[in-house]
C-alpha positions as CSV (number, residue, x, y, z in Angstrom):
1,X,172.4,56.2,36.7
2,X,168.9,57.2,37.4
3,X,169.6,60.6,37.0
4,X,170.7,59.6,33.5
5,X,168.0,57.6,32.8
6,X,165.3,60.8,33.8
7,X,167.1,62.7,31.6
8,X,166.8,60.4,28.5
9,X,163.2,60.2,29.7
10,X,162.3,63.7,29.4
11,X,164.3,64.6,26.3
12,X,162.7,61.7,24.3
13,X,159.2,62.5,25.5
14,X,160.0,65.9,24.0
15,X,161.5,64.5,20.7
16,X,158.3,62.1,20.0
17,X,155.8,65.1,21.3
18,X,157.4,67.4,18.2
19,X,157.9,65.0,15.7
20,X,154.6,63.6,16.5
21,X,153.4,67.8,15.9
22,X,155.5,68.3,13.6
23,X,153.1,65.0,11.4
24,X,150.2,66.3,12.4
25,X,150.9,69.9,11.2
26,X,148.6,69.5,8.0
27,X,145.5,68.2,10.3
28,X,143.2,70.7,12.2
29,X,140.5,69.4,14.4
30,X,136.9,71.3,14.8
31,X,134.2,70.6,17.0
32,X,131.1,70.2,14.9
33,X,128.9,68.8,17.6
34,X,128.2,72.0,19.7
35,X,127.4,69.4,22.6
36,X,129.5,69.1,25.5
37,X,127.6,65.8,27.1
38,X,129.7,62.4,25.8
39,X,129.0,61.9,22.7
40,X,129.2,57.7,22.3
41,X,128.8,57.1,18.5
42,X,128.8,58.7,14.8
43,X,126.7,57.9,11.6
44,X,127.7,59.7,8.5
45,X,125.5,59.3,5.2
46,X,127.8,58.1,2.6
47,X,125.5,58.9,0.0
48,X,125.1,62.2,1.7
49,X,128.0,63.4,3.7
50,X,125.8,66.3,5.3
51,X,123.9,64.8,6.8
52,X,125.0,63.2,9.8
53,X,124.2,61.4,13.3
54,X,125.5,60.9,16.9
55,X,124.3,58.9,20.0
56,X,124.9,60.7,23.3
57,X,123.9,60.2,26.7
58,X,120.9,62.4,25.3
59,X,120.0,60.4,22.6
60,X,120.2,60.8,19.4
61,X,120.9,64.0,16.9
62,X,120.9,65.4,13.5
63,X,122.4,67.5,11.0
64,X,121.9,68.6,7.5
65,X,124.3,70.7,7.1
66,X,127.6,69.2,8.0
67,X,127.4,70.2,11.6
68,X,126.2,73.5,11.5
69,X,123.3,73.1,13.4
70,X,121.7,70.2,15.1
71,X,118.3,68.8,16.8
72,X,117.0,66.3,18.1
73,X,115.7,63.4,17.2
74,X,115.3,60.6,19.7
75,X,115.0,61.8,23.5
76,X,114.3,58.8,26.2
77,X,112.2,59.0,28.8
78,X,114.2,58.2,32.2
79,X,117.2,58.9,33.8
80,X,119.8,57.0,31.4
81,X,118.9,58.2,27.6
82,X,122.2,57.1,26.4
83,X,122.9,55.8,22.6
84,X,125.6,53.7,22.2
85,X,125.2,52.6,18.4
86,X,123.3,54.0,15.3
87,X,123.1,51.5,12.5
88,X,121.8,52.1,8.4
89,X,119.4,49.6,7.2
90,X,121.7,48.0,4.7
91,X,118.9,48.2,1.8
92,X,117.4,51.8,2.7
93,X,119.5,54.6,4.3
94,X,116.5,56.4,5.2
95,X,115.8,53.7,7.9
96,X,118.1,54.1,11.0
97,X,118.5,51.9,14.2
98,X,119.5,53.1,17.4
99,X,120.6,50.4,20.5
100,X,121.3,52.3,23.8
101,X,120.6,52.3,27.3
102,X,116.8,51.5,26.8
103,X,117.2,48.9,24.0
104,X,116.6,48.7,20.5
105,X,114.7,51.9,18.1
106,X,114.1,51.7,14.7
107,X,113.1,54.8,12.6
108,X,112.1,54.2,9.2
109,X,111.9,58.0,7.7
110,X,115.3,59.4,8.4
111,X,114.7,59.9,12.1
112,X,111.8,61.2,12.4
113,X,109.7,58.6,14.3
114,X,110.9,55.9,16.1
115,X,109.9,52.7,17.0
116,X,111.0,50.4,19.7
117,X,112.0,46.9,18.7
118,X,113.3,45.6,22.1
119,X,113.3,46.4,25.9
120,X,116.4,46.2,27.4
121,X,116.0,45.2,31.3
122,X,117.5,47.4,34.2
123,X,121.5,47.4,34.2
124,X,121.2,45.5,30.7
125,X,122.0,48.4,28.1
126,X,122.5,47.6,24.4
127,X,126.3,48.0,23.7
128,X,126.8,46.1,20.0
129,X,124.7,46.0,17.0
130,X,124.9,44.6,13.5
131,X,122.1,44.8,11.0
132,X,122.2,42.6,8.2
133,X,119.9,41.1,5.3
134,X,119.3,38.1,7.3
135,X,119.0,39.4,10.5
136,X,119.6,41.8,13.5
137,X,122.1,41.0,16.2
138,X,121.8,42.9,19.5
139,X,125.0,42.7,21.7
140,X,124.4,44.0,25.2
141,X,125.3,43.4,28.9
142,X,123.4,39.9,29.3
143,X,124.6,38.4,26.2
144,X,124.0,38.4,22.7
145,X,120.4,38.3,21.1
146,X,118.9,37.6,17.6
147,X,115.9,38.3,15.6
148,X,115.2,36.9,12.1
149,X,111.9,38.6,11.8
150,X,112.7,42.4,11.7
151,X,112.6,42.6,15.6
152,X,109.6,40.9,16.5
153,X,110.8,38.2,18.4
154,X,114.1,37.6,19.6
155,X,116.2,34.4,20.2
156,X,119.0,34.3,22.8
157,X,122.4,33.0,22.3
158,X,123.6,29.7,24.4
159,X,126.8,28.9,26.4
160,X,128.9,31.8,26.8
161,X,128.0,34.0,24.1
162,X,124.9,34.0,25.6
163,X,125.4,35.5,29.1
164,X,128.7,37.3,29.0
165,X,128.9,41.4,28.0
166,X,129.1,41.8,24.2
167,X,131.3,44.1,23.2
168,X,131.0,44.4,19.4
169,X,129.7,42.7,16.4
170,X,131.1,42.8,12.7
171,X,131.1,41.0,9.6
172,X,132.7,41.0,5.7
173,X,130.3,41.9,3.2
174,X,132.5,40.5,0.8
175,X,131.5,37.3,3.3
176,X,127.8,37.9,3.9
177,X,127.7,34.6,6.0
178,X,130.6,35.0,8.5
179,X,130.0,37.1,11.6
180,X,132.5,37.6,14.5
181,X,131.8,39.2,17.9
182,X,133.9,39.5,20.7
183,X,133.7,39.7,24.4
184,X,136.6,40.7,27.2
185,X,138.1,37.4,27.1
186,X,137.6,35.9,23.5
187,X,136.8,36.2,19.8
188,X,133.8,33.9,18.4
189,X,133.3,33.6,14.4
190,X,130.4,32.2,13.2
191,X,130.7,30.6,9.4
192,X,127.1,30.4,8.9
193,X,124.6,33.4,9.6
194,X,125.2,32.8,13.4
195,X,123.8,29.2,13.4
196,X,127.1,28.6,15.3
197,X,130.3,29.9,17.1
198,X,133.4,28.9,18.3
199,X,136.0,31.1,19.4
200,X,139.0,32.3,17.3
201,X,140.9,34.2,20.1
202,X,141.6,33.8,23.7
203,X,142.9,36.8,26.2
204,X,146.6,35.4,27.3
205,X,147.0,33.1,24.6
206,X,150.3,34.0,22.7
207,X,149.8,35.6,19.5
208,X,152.7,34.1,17.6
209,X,151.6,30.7,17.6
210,X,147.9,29.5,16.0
211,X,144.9,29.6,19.2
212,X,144.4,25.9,18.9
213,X,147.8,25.1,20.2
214,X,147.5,27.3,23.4
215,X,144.7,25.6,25.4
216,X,147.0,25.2,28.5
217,X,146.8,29.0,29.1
218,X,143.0,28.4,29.9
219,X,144.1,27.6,33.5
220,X,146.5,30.9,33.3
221,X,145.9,33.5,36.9
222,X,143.4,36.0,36.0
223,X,146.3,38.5,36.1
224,X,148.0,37.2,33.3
225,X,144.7,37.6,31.1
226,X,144.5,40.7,29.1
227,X,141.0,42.8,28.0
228,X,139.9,42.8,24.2
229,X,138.4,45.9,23.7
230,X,137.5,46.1,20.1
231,X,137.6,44.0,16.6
232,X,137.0,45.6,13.0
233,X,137.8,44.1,9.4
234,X,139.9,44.9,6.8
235,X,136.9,44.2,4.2
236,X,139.4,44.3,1.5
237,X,142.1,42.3,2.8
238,X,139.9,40.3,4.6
239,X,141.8,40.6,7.9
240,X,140.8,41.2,11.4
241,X,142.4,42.7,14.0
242,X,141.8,43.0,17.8
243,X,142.2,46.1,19.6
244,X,143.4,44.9,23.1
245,X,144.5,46.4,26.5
246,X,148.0,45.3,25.1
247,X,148.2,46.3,21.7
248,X,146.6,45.5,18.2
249,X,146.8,41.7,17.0
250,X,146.0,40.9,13.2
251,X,145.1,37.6,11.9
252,X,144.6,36.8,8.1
253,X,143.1,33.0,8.4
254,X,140.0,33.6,10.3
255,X,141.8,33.1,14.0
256,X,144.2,30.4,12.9
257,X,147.2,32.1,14.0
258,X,147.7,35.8,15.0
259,X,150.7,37.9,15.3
260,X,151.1,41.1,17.4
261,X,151.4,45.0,15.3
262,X,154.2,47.0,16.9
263,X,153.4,49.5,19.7
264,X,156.0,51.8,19.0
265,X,155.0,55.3,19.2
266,X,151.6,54.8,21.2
267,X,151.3,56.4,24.3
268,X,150.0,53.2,26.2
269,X,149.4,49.9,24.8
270,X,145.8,49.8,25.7
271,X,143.7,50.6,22.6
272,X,140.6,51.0,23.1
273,X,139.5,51.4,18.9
274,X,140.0,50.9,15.9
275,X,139.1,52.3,12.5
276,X,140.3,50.0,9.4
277,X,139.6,52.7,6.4
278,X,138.9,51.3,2.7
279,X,142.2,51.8,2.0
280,X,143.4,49.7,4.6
281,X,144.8,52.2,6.7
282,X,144.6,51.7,10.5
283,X,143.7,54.6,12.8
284,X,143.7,54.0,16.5
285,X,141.9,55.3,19.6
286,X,144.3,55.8,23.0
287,X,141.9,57.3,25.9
288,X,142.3,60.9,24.7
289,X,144.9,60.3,22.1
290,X,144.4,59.3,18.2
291,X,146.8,57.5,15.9
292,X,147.7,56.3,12.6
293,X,149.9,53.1,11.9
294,X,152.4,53.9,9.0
295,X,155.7,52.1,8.2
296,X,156.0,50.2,11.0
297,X,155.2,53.2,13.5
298,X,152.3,54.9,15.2
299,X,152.0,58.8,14.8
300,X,149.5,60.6,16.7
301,X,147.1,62.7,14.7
302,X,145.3,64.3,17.8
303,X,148.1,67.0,18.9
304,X,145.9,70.2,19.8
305,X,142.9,68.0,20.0
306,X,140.9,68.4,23.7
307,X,138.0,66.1,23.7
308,X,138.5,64.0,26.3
309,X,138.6,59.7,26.3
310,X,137.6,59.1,22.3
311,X,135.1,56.4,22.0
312,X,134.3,55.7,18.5
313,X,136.5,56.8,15.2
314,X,134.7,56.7,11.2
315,X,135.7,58.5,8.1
316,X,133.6,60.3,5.4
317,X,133.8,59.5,1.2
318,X,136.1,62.6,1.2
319,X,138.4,60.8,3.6
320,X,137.8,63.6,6.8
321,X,137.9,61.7,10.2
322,X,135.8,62.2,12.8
323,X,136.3,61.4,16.7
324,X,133.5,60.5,19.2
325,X,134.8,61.9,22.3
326,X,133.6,63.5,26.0
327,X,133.2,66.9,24.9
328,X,132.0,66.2,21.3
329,X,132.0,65.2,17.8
330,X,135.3,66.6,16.1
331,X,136.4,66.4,12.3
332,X,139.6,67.0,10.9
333,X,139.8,69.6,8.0
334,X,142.7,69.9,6.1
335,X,145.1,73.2,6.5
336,X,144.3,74.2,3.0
337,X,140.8,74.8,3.6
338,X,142.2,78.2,5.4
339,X,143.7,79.3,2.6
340,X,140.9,82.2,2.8
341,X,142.7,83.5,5.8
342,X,145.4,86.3,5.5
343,X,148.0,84.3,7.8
344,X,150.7,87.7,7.7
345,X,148.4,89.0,10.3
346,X,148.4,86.0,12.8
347,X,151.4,85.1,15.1
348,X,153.5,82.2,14.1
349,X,151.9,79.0,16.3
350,X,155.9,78.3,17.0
351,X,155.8,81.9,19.0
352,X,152.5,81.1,20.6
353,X,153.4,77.7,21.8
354,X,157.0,79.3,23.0
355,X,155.1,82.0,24.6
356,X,152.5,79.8,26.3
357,X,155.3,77.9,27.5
358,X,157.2,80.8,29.0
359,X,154.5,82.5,30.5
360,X,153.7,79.4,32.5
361,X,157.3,78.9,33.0
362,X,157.5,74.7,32.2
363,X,160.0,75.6,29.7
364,X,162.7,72.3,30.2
365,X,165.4,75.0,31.2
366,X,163.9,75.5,34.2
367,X,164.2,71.6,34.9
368,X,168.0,72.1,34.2
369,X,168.8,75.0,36.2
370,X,166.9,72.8,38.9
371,X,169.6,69.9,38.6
372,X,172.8,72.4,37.8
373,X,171.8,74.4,41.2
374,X,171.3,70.7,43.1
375,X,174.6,69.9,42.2
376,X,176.6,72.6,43.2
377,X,175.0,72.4,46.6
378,X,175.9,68.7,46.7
379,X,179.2,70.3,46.8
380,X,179.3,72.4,49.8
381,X,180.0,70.7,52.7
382,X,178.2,70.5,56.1
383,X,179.4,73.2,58.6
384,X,179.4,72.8,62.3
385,X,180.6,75.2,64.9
386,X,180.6,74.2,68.9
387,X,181.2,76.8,71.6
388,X,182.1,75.9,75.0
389,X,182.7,78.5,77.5
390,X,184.2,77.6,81.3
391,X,183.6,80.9,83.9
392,X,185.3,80.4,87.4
393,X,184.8,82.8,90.2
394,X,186.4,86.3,90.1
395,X,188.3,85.1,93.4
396,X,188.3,81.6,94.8
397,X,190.9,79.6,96.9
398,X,193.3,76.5,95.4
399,X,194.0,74.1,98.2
400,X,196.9,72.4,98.1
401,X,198.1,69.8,100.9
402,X,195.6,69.1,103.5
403,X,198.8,69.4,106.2
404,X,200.2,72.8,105.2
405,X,198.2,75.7,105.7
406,X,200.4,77.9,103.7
407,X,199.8,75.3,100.4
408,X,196.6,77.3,100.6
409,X,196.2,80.1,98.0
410,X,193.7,82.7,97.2
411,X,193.6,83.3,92.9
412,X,192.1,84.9,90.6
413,X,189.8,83.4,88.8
414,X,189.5,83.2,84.8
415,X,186.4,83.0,81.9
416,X,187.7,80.8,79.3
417,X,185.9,80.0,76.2
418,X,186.6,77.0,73.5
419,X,185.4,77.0,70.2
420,X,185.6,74.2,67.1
421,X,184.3,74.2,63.9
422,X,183.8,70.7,61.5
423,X,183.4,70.6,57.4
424,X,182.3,67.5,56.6
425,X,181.2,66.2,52.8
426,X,179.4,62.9,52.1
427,X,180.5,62.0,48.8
428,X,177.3,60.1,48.0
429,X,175.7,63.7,47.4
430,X,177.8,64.1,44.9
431,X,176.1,61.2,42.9
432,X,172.7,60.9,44.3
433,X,170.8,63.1,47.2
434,X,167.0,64.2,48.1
435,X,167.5,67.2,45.8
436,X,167.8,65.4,42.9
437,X,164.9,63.3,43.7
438,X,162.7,66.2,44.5
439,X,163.4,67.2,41.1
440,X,162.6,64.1,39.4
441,X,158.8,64.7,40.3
442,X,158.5,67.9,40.1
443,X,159.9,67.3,36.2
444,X,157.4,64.8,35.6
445,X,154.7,67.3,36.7
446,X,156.1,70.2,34.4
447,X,156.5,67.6,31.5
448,X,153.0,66.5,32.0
449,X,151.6,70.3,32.6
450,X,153.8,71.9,29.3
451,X,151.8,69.4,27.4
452,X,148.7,70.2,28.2
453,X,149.1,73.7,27.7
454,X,150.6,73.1,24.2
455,X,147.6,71.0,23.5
456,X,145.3,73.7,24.9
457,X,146.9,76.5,22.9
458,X,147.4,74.4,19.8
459,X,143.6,73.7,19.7
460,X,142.3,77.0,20.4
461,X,145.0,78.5,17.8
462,X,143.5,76.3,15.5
463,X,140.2,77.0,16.2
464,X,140.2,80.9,15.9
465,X,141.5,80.3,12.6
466,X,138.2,78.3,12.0
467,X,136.0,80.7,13.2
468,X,137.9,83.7,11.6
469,X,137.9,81.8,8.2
470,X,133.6,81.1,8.9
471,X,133.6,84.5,9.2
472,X,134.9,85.5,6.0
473,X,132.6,83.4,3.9
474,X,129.5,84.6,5.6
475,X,127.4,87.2,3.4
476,X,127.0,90.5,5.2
477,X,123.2,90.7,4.5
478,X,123.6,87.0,7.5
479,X,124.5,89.8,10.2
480,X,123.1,87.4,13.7
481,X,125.8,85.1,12.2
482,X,128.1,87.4,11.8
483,X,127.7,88.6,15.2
484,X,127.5,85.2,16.6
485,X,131.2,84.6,14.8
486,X,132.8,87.7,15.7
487,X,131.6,86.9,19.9
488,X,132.8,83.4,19.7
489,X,136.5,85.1,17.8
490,X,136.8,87.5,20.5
491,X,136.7,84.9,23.1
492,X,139.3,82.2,21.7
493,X,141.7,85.5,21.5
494,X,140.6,86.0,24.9
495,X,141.9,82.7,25.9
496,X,144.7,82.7,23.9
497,X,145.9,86.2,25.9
498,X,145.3,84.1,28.8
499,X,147.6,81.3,27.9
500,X,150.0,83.7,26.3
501,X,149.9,86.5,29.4
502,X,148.7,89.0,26.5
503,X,151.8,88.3,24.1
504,X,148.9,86.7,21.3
505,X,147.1,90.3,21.2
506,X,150.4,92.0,20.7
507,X,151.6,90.5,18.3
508,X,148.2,90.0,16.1
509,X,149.0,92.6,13.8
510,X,152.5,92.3,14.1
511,X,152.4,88.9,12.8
512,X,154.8,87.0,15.0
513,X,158.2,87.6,16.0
């Protein structure tokens, strides 16, 4: 039975990995960042998709050119210079804030001076920021803080909201007046401008059932509780949902009653964002994972993708998603935008992945042969042999009766040797043995291992196209960027021969088998 059930195990994580690729076929993913420190947040222009922002544990950077290049903008003094948020002024996108490691920044020219609006105290960094007509609320480690004067002076929250971690804050515009933030443990809404709060959602409460009938679980085991790790609005529907270390949960009354969204197709339940687009799709961030909810199912939109845990999701006007990861900013461009590219010279990806696969030889039949080879030894049987050899002396005497002489002889003596041999079979072999168990991890390993190498290849497949398509648009009199392209297009076929064990460079002409 548990051989069975490994089986089923490793063909279905094969099924979902290629019908996952197979719905992600018409999404490439790029690294527009050029930065390999953790990125920790976006900011795109709407007005101006160009021109873009991201917080890093370096502070803060800018483009105007959709990527292409980069400076920066905002460098902190001391150790931690992280930026966990970047914020629009809601009446001027030429003013920008910034909360981080250090506190609060405000620029009022597009970046290009910054001013500090609050000091955040040691092991105290900003994590949660909301900027609105009425106010700026400031969500960090100590609580949650509030300034009606532009940052001037700040007011602390009381009770809970006050001194427990803030992990976001969001609002309607649709509903100017109503805020909700959230901690680990609970959801607080606030009807008027954040005059008051009481709390809409509780970790461990049941979902089906409306939060005010669940106030017995407050004395629940801290085991039983659960971690939210993110809230966002559906500002058209005017629903809310909680990302949660146990799946999404939706409510569309304000916190009245809330009801649990399907985990099927996610790698792990534990969703650590969420993305609600304006037309109310739902996008999904799983460590390094990234997934869409359609029908009733999650598909992952990430295969190829290596960027390490994602942190923060958006989307552009033209409907292009970015990902906030470890080892960048990344934005998906659809596969038509390579239609430049003359594809009868490039190997199919199919033939690359298959090759990938075989060259590091984590193809599954290698995990069959495994099991086919463990049971036919289960078959043979155990084979001992015993030898046992009795020697006499050449000549020795046989008495016989101690009263007559003559019953005395002298014989001959005799070597004699006695062997056996045993075939014995324990029939539990036949089901179950250590073989089989041996195999069992070492499949996991291989199943684990083939799919990062298909990720790895998949990406830099992908991204060769990129830089080969770059090159084709640039003008010849731009020769250092021509240069520049050609280098980085020799080194992704580089890795691709590396992955492949040459077969990529082969068959670059050829086209594929």
């Amino acid at each position: 039975m548990r051989k069975i059930t490994v089986i089923l195990t490793i063909i279905l994580t094969l099924t979902l990995y290629l019908e996952a690729y197979s719905f992600a076929e018409g999404i490439l993913w790029q690294n527009i960042s050029h930065e390999e420190n953790s990125l920790k947040t976006v900011l795109i222009n709407p007005d101006n998709p160009s021109l873009i922002y991201f917080g890093s544990n370096n502070g803060v950077f800018k483009s105007e050119d959709t990527g292409e290049s980069w400076r920066n903008v905002l460098s902190l003094n001391g150790q931690d210079k992280t930026i966990n948020h970047i914020l629009f002024d809601p009446a001027d996108k030429n003013c920008l804030y910034a909360a981080g490691s250090d506190g609060l920044f405000y620029s009022p020219d597009a970046g290009k001076n910054w001013n500090r609006l609050f000091k955040a105290e040691a092991d105290s960094e900003c994590t949660a920021l909301s900027v609105l007509p009425y106010g700026i609320y400031l969500g960090g480690q100590n609580g949650l803080l509030v300034s009606k004067n532009q940052g001037l002076s700040w007011q602390k929250e009381k009770d809970e909201l006050g001194r427990s971690p803030i992990l976001t804050i969001t609002h309607n515009p649709k509903e100017p007046n109503h805020l909700y933030t959230a901690t680990a443990k609970k959801i607080f809404l606030s009807p008027d401008q954040g005059e008051t709060w009481k709390d809409i959602f509780k970790a461990g409460i049941p979902m089906d059932t409306p939060t005010e009938e669940s106030e017995e679980t407050e004395t629940a085991e801290p085991e039983e509780y659960f971690q939210i790790r993110y809230i966002a609005i559906d500002r058209d529907l005017n629903y809310l949902y909680a990302a949660t270390s146990r799946g999404l949960y939706l409510t569309k009354n304000k916190g009245q009653s809330w009801q649990a969204i399907s985990v099927s197709g996610l790698s792990s339940p534990d969703i650590t964002f969420i993305l609600i687009s304006p037309a109310s799709t739902i996008y999904a961030a799983v460590q390094s994972k990234i997934f869409e909810y359609k029908d009733g199912y999650w598909q992952e939109l990430s295969i190829g993708l290596s960027a390490g845990g994602i942190h923060y999701l958006t989307q552009d006007n033209s409907g292009s998603l970015y990902a906030v990861s470890d080892k960048g900013l990344f934005k998906t461009v659809p596969r038509d935008d390579l239609s430049a590219i003359d594809f009868t010279t490039e190997p199919d990806i199919r033939q690359v992945q298959k090759a990938a696969i075989e060259y590091a030889e984590v193809n599954p039949e290698k995990i069959a042969r495994w099991r086919k080879q463990a049971a036919k030894k289960a078959l043979l049987p155990q084979m001992s042999i015993g030898i046992d050899r009795n020697t006499a002396d050449l000549w020795h005497w046989e008495g016989g009766s101690t009263t007559k002489t003559d019953d005395d002889i002298l014989r001959r003596g005799r070597d004699t040797v006695d062997w056996d041999m045993t075939l014995s079979w324990d029939l539990g072999d036949l089901i179950w043995n250590n073989d089989q168990t041996s195999i069992d991890t070492r499949s996991k390993l291989m199943v684990q291992l083939r799919g990062d190498i298909l990720d790895e290849t998949t990406r830099t497949y992908f991204e060769r196209l990129r830089v080969k398509k770059e090159l084709n648009k640039l003008k010849p009199e731009n020769q250092e960027k021509i240069e520049e392209k050609k280098l980085r297009l020799e080194e992704l076929t580089a890795n691709l021969d590396a992955l492949t064990g040459g077969y990529f460079s082969r068959n670059l002409s050829k086209g594929g088998d």
